[in-house]
C-alpha positions in Angstrom: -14.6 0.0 10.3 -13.3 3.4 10.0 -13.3 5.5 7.1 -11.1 8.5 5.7 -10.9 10.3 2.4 -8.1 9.3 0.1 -5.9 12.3 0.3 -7.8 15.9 -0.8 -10.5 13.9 -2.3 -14.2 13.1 -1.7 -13.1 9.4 -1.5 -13.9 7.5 1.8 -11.6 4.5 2.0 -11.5 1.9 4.5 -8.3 2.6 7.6 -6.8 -0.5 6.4 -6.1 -1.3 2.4 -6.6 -4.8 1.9 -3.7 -5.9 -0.3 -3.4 -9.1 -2.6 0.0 -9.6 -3.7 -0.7 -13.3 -1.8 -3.1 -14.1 -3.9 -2.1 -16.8 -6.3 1.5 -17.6 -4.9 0.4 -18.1 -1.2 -3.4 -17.9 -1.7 -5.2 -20.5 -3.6 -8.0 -18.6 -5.1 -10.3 -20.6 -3.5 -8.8 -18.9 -0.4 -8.6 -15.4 -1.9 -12.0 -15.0 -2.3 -13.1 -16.6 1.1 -10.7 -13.4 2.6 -11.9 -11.3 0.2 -15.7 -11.6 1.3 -14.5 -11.8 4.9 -12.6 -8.1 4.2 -16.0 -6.9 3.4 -17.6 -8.1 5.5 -15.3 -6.5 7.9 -16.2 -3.0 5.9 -12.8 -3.1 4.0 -13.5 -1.5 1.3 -10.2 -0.5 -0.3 -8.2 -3.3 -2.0 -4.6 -3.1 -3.7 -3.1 -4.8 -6.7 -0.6 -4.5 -9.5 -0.8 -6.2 -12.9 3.0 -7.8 -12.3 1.4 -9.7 -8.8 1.6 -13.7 -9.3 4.4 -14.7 -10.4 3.8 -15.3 -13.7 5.5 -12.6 -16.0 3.1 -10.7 -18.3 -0.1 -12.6 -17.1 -1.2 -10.4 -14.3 -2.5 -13.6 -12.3 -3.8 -11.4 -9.0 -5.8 -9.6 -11.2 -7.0 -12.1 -12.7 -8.2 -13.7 -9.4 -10.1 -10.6 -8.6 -11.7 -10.6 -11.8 -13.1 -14.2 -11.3 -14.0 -13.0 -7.5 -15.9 -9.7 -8.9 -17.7 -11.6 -11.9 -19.6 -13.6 -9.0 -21.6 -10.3 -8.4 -23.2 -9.4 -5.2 -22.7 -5.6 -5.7 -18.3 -6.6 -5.2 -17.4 -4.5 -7.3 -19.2 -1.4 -6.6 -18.2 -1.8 -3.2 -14.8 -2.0 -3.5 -12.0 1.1 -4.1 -10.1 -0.8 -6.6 -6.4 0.6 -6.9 -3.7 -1.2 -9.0 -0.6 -0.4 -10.9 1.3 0.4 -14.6 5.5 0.0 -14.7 6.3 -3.5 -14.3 7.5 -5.6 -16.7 4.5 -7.2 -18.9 6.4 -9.0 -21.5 9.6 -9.5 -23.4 9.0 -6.5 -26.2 10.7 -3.0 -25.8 7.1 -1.3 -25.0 5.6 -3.5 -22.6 6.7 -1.6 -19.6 7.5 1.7 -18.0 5.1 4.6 -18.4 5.3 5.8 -22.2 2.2 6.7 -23.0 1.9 3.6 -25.4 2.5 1.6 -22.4 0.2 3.2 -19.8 -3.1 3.0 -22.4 -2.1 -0.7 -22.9 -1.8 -1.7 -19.5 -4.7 0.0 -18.5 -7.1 -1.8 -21.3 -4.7 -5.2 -20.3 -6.0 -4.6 -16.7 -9.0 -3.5 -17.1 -10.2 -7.3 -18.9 -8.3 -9.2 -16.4 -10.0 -7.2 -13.4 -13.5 -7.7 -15.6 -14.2 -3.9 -15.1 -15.0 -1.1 -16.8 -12.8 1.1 -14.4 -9.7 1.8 -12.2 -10.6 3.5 -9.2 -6.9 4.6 -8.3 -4.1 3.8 -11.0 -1.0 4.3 -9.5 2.1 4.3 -11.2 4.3 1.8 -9.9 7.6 3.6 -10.0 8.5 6.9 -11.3 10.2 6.7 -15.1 13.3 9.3 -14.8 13.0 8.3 -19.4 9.4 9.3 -20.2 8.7 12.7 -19.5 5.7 14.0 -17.3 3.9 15.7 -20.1 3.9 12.7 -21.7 2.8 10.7 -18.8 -0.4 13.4 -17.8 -1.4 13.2 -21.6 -2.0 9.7 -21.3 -3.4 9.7 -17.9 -5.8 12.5 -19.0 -7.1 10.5 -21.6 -7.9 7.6 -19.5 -9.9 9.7 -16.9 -12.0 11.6 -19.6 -12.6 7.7 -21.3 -13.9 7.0 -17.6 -11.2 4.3 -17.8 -9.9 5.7 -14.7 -11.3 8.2 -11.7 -7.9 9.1 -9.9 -4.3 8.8 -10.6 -1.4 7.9 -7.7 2.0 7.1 -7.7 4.1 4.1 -5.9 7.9 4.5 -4.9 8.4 8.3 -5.3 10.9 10.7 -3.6 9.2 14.0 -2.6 10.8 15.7 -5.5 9.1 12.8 -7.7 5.9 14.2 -6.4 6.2 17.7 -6.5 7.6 17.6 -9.7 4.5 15.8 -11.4 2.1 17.5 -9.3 3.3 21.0 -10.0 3.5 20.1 -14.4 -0.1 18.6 -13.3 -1.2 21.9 -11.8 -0.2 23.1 -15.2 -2.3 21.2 -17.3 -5.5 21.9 -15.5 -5.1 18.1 -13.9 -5.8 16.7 -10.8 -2.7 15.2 -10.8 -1.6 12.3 -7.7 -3.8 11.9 -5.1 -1.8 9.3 -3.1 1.8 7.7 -2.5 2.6 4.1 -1.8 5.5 4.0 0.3 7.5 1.4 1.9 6.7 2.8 5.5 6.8 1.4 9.2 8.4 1.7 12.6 12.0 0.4 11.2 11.7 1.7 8.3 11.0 5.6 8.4 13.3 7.3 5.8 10.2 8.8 4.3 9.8 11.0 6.8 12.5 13.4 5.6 10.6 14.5 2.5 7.8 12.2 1.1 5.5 12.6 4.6 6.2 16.4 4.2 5.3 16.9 0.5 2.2 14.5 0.9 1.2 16.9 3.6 1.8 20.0 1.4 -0.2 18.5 -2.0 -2.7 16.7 -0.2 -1.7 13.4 -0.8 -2.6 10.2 1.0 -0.4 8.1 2.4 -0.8 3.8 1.7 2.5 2.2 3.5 3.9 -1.4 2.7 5.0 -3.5 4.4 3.7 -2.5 7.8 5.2 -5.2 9.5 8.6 -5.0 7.4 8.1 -7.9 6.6 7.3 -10.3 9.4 9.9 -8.6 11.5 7.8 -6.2 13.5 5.1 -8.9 14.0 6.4 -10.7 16.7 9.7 -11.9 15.0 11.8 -13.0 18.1 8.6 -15.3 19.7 8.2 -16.9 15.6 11.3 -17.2 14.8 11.2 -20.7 13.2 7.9 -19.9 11.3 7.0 -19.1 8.0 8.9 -16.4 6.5 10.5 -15.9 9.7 12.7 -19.1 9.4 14.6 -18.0 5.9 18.4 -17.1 6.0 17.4 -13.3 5.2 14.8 -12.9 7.7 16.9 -14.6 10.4 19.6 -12.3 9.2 17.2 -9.3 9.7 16.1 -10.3 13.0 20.1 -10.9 14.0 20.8 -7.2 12.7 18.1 -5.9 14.8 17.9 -8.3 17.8 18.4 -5.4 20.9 15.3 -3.3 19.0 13.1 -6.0 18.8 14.0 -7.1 22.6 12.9 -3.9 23.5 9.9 -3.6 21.3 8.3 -7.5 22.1 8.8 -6.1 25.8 7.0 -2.9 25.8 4.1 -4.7 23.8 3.9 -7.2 25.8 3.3 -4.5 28.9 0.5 -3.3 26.5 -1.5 -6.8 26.5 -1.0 -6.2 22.7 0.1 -8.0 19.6 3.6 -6.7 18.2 2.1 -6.4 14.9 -1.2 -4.4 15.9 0.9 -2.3 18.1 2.8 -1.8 14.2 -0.2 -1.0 12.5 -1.8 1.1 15.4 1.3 3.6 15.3 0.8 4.3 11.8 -2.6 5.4 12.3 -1.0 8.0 14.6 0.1 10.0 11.7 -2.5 12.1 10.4 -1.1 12.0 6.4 -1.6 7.8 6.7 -4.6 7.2 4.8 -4.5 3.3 5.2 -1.8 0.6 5.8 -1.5 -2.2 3.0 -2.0 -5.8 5.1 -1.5 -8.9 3.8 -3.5 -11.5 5.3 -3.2 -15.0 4.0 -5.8 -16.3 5.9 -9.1 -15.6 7.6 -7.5 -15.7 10.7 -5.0 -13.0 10.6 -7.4 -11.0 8.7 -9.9 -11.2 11.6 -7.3 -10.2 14.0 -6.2 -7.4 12.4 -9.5 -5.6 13.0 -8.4 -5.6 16.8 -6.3 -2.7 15.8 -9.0 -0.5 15.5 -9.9 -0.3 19.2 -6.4 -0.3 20.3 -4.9 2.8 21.3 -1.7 4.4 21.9 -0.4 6.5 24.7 1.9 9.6 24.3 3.9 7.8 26.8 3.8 4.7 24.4 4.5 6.9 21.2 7.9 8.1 22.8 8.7 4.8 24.3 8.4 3.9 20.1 11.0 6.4 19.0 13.5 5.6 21.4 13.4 2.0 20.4 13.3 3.1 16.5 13.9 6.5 16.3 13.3 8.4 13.1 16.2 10.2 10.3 18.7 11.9 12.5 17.0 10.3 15.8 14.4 12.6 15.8 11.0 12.3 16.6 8.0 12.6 14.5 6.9 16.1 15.8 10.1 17.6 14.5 8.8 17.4 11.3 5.8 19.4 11.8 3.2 16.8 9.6 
């Protein structure tokens, strides 16, 4: 495995986050934690959750699953870079989501029992709140890292102005302020790259995409299109909408020897402010596969061929935005 730091921190984390919104819904938990041991074993050491994950309003069921799975002991917990999140919807009262301060200090203390641990290692916020305002938002995230309830503090779903707007009131509090941005990133999907890649470049922020593999559709859509995800009416819409790419794109991987979806998640290593793509493995199998991107390479040849296929905002390539 290959390590990075998280951003401008000391933090080594894993290349590859391993997330867990499977677990519960498409995972038994039998299952999670067989993948779970396997991710380690693979030197994963970076995992990614959100108390709204299971389907189950207000009950937090993947973190729950992780709890159970770091309760077993085995030194799990200290290996792991736990991350998970505060916005969502926890319940049917006026307080039980978004990121007043009442909310956050719940949440946390809510997660922090159903992840049976003493700390978050990243809390990230899991969507900016335009209604609570950021000095309200730092207070209560200050006071969670000097309880030791959490280390660092990220955010999920932000614009760049999001970003530099908490980061600069941060600076002004003496605080650390985000240290990483979740984004929905990947090779048909690169609107970030406008503003958010730049202004996590220019605070020091790193970069976890979701959805690597927009969904299924970058992973090899046109050859499975009748399975799993890949047979619903949406998906089969998506793949209709973006048939000639996809053509092109099965093609050129295909001249690689490579899997379409490691080809995915090799490109976004490419981009020096990626810190680690979020995958989603619901079994061993995939998960095991996976760790082929690590020796696979790309080209510049290869990276152009990419941006002709899906070129960036305004067709450009990536090197016009001077990350």
């Amino acid at each position: 495995m290959e390590y990075t730091h998280l951003g401008r921190t000391g933090l080594r984390v894993s290349r590859f986050c391993l997330g867990t919104m499977n677990f519960g819904p498409q995972a038994s938990e039998a299952d999670s934690f067989k993948i779970m041991d396997r991710a380690l074993e693979h030197g994963i050491n970076f995992f990614d959750t959100a108390n709204v994950y299971g389907g189950k309003r207000g009950e937090g069921v993947t973190e729950q699953i992780l709890g159970r799975w770091f309760a077993q002991g085995g030194g799990r917990r200290d290996k792991v870079v736990l991350a998970t999140k505060v916005f969502g919807d926890m319940g049917e009262w006026p307080n039980n989501s978004r990121l007043s301060a009442r909310h956050i200090r719940q949440a946390c203390e809510n997660s922090l029992r159903r992840l049976q641990t003493d700390h978050i290692d990243l809390y990230q916020m899991h969507h900016v709140d335009r209604q609570t305002p950021w000095e309200e938002i730092w207070q209560a995230m200050e006071q969670l890292v000097r309880e030791g309830k959490v280390v660092y503090v990220g955010s999920s779903n932000f614009a760049g102005w999001n970003i530099t707007q908490a980061n600069e009131i941060a600076k002004n509090r003496h605080f650390m302020g985000l240290v990483s941005e979740q984004s929905l990133y990947n090779l048909n999907a690169r609107m970030i790259e406008l503003e958010v890649i730049p202004v996590c470049k220019e605070y020091g922020l790193g970069l976890i995409p979701w959805s690597p593999l927009s969904g299924g559709l970058l992973g090899g859509a046109l050859q499975k299109a009748s399975e799993g995800r890949r047979s619903d009416a949406n998906m089969q819409k998506n793949i209709e909408k973006n048939r000639s790419k996809l053509e092109a794109y099965e093609k050129l991987c295909a001249q690689l020897d490579a899997e379409p979806a490691h080809v995915a998640l090799a490109w976004l290593h490419t981009n020096p402010v990626v810190t680690a793509p979020i995958i989603g493995p619901r079994t061993i199998e995939q998960l095991d596969g996976t760790m082929r991107v690590l020796d696979l390479h790309l080209s510049e040849e290869t990276l152009k061929q990419l941006d002709e296929i899906f070129p960036g905002p305004g067709g450009q390539a990536p090197e016009a935005y001077a990350w």
